[in-house]
C-alpha positions as a Markdown table, in Angstrom:
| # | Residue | x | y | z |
|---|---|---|---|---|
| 1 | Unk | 0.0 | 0.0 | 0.0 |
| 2 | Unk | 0.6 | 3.9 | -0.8 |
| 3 | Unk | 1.9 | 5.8 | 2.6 |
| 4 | Unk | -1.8 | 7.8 | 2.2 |
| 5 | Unk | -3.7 | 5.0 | 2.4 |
| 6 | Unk | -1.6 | 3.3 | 5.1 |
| 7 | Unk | -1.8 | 6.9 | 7.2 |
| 8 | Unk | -6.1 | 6.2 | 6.3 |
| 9 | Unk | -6.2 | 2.8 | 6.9 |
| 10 | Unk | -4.3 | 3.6 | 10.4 |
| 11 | Unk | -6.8 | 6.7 | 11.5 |
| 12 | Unk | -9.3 | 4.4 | 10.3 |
| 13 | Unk | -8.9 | 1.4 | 12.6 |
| 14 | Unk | -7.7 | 4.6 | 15.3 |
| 15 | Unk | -11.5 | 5.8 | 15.2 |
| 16 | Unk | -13.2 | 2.6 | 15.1 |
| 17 | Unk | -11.5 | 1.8 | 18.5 |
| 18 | Unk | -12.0 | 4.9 | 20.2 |
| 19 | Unk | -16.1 | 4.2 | 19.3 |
| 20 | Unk | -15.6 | 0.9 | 21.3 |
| 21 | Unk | -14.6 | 2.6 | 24.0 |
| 22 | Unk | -16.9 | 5.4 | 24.9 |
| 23 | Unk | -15.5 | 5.9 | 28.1 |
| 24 | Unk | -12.3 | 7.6 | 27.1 |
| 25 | Unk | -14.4 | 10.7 | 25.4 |
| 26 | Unk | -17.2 | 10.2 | 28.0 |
| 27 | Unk | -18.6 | 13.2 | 29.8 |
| 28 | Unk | -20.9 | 13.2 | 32.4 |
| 29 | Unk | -24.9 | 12.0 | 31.2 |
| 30 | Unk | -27.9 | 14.0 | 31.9 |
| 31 | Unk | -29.0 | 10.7 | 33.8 |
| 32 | Unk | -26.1 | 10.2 | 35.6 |
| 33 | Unk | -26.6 | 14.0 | 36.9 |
| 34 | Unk | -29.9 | 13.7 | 38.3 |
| 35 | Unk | -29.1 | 10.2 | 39.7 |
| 36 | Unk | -27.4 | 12.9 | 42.3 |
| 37 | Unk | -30.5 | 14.9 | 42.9 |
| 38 | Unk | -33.0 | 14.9 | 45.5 |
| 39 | Unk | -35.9 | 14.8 | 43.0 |
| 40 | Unk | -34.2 | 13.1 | 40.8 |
| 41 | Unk | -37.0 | 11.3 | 38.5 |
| 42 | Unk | -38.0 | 14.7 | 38.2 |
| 43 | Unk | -35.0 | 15.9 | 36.6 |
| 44 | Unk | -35.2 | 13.0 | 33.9 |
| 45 | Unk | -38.7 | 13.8 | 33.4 |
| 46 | Unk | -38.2 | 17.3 | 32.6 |
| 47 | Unk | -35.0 | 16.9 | 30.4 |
| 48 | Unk | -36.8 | 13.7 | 28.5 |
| 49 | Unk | -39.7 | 16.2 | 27.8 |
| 50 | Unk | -37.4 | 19.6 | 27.1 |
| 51 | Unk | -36.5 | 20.3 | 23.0 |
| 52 | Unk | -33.5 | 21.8 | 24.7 |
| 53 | Unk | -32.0 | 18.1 | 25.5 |
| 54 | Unk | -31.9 | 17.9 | 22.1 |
| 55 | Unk | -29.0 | 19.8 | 21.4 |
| 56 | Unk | -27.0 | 19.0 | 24.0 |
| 57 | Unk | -23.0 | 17.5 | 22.4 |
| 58 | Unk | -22.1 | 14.6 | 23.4 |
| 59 | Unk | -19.2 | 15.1 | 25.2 |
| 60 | Unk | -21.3 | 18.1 | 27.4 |
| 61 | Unk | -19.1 | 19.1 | 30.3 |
| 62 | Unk | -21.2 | 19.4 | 33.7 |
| 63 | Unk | -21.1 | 22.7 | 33.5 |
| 64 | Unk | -23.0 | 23.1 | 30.3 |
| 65 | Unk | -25.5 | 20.2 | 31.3 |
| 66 | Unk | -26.5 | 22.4 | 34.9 |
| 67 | Unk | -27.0 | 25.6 | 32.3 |
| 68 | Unk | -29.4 | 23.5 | 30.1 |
| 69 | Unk | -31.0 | 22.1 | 33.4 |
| 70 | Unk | -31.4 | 25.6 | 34.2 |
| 71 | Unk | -33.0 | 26.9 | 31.1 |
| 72 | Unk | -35.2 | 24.0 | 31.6 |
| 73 | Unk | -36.2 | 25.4 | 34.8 |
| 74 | Unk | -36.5 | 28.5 | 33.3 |
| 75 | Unk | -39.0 | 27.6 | 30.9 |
| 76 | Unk | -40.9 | 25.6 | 33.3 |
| 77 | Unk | -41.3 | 28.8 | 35.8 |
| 78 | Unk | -42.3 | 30.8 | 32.7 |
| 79 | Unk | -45.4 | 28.5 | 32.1 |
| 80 | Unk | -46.5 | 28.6 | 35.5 |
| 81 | Unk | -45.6 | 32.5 | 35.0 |
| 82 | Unk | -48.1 | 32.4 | 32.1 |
| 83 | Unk | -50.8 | 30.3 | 34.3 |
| 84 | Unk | -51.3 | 32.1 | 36.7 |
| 85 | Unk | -52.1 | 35.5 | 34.9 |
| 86 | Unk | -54.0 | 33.2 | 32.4 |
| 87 | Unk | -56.5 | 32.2 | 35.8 |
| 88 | Unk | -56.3 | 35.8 | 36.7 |
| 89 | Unk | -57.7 | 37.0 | 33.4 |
| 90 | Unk | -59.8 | 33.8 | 32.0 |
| 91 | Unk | -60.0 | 31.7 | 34.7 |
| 92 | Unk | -63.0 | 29.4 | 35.4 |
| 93 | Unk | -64.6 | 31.6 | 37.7 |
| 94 | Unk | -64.2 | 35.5 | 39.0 |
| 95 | Unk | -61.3 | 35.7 | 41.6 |
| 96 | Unk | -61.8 | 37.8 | 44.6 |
| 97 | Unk | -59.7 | 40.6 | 45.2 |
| 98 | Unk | -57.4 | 39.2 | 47.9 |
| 99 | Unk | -56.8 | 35.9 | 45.2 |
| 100 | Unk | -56.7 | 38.2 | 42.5 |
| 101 | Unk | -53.8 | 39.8 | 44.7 |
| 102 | Unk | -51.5 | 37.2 | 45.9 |
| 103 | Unk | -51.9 | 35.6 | 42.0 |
| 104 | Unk | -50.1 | 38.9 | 41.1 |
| 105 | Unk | -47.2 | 38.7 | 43.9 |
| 106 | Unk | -47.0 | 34.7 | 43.2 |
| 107 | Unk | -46.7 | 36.0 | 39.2 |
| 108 | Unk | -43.6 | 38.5 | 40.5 |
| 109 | Unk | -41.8 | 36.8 | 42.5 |
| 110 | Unk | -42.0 | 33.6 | 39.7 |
| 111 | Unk | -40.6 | 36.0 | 37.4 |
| 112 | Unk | -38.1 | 37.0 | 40.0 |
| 113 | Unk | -36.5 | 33.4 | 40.2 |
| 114 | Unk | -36.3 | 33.6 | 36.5 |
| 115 | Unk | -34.3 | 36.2 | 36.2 |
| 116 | Unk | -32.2 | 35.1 | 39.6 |
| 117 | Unk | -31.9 | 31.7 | 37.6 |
| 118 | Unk | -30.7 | 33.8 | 34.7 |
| 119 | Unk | -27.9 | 35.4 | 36.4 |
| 120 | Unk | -27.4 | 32.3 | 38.0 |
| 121 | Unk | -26.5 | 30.8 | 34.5 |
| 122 | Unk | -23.8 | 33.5 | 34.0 |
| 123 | Unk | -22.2 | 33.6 | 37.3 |
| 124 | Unk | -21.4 | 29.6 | 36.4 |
| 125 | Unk | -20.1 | 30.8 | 33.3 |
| 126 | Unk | -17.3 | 33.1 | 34.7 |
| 127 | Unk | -17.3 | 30.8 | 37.6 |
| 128 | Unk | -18.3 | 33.0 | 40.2 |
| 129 | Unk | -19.1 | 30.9 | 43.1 |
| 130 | Unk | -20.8 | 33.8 | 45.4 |
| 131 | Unk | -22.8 | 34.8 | 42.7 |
| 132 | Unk | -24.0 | 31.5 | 42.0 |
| 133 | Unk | -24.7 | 30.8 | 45.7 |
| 134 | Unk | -26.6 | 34.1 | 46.0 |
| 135 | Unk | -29.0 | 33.8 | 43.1 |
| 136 | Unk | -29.5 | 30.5 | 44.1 |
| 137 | Unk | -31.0 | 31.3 | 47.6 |
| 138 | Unk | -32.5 | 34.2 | 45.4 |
| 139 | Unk | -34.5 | 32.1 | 43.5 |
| 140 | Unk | -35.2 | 29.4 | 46.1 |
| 141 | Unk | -36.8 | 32.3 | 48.1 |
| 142 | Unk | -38.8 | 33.6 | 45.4 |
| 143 | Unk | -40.3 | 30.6 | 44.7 |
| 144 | Unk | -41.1 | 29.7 | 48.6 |
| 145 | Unk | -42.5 | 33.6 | 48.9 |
| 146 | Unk | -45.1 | 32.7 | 45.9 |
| 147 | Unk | -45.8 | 29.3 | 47.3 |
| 148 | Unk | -47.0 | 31.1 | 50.6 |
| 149 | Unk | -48.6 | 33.4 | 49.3 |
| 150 | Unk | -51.1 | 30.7 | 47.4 |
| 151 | Unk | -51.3 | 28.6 | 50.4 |
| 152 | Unk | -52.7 | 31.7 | 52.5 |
| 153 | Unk | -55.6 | 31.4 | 49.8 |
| 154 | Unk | -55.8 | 27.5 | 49.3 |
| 155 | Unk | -59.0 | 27.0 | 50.0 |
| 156 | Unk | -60.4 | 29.9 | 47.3 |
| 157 | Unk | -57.9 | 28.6 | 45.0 |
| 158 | Unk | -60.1 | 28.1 | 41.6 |
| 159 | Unk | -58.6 | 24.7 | 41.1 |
| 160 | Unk | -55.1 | 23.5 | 42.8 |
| 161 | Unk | -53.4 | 23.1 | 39.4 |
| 162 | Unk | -51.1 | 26.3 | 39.7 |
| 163 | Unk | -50.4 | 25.3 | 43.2 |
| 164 | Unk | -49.1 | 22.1 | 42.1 |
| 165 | Unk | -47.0 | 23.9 | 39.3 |
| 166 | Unk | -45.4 | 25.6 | 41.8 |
| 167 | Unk | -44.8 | 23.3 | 44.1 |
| 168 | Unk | -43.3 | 21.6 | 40.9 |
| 169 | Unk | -41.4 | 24.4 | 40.3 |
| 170 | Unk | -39.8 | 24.6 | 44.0 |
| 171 | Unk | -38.8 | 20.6 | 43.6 |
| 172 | Unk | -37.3 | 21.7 | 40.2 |
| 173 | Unk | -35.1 | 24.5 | 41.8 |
| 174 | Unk | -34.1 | 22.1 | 44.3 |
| 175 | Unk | -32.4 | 20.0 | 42.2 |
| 176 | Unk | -30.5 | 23.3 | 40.1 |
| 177 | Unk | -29.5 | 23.8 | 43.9 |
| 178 | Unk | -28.0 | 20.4 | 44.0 |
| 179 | Unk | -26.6 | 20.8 | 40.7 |
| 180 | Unk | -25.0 | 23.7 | 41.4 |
| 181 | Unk | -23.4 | 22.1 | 44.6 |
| 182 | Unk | -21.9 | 19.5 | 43.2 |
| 183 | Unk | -20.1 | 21.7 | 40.5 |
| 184 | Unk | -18.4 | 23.9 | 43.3 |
């Protein structure tokens, strides 16, 4: 043989045995991730459902797997976001004033952890570790403000649907919490 096709011949048979071992390009799974959370079937559920999984490289470094589990997060807080003002203005039935209300602070503060979740995102990008813990607690304490504010209302809630979305949420942000620990 011709020294091109022995050079080809040799990457070749060089790239078939890298694909039979997997483990020397391997980077951390989405599965093996959430195997480490405290709501952990939640995590898979959410990533399995997300179009944003879909995009993810192969070789995704942890870093760039806890930003995607973030955005998914983030969209996830902006559908509650957008069910709760949905109740507000087409719900089932009239809300009184004092539901009406603490909908509206729930709707802030959801949108609060967004953005804390946000900045969260690009504090782990320049590695900033106090920022990160910061919007963290941030968002975790949105989140707990809006669930509060529903369960003072429970009982005139029009159905417990956005309740349940948020406690959702709250499990969701537990695990970016978690995520985020295990990266410092």
């Amino acid at each position: 043989m011709n020294p091109i096709a022995n050079n080809v011949a040799l990457l070749l048979s060089f790239f078939i045995c890298l694909s039979f071992f997997p483990s020397l390009n391997a980077a951390p799974d989405v599965s093996k991730i959430c195997e480490k959370l405290r709501h952990k079937d939640l995590c898979i559920s959410s990533y399995r459902q997300s179009y944003i999984g879909r995009y993810l490289p192969d070789n995704a470094r942890p870093e760039v797997i806890a930003s995607i589990i973030i955005k998914i997060v983030v969209n996830n807080a902006s559908d509650v976001s957008r069910n709760l003002k949905t109740t507000v203005l087409e719900g089932p039935k009239p809300l009184t004033p004092e539901v009406k209300a603490k909908y509206g602070i729930c709707d802030h503060e959801v949108v609060s952890a967004m953005k804390e979740l946000d900045k969260l995102r690009t504090a782990m990008e320049i590695k900033n570790r106090n920022a990160e813990k910061y919007n963290m607690k941030s968002a975790v304490a949105n989140v707990e403000k809006c669930e509060k504010e529903l369960t003072s209302v429970e009982a005139q809630l029009p159905d417990k649907q956005q309740f349940d979305e948020v406690l959702i949420l709250k499990k969701m942000l537990e695990n970016v919490e978690d995520v985020v620990k295990n990266l410092g």
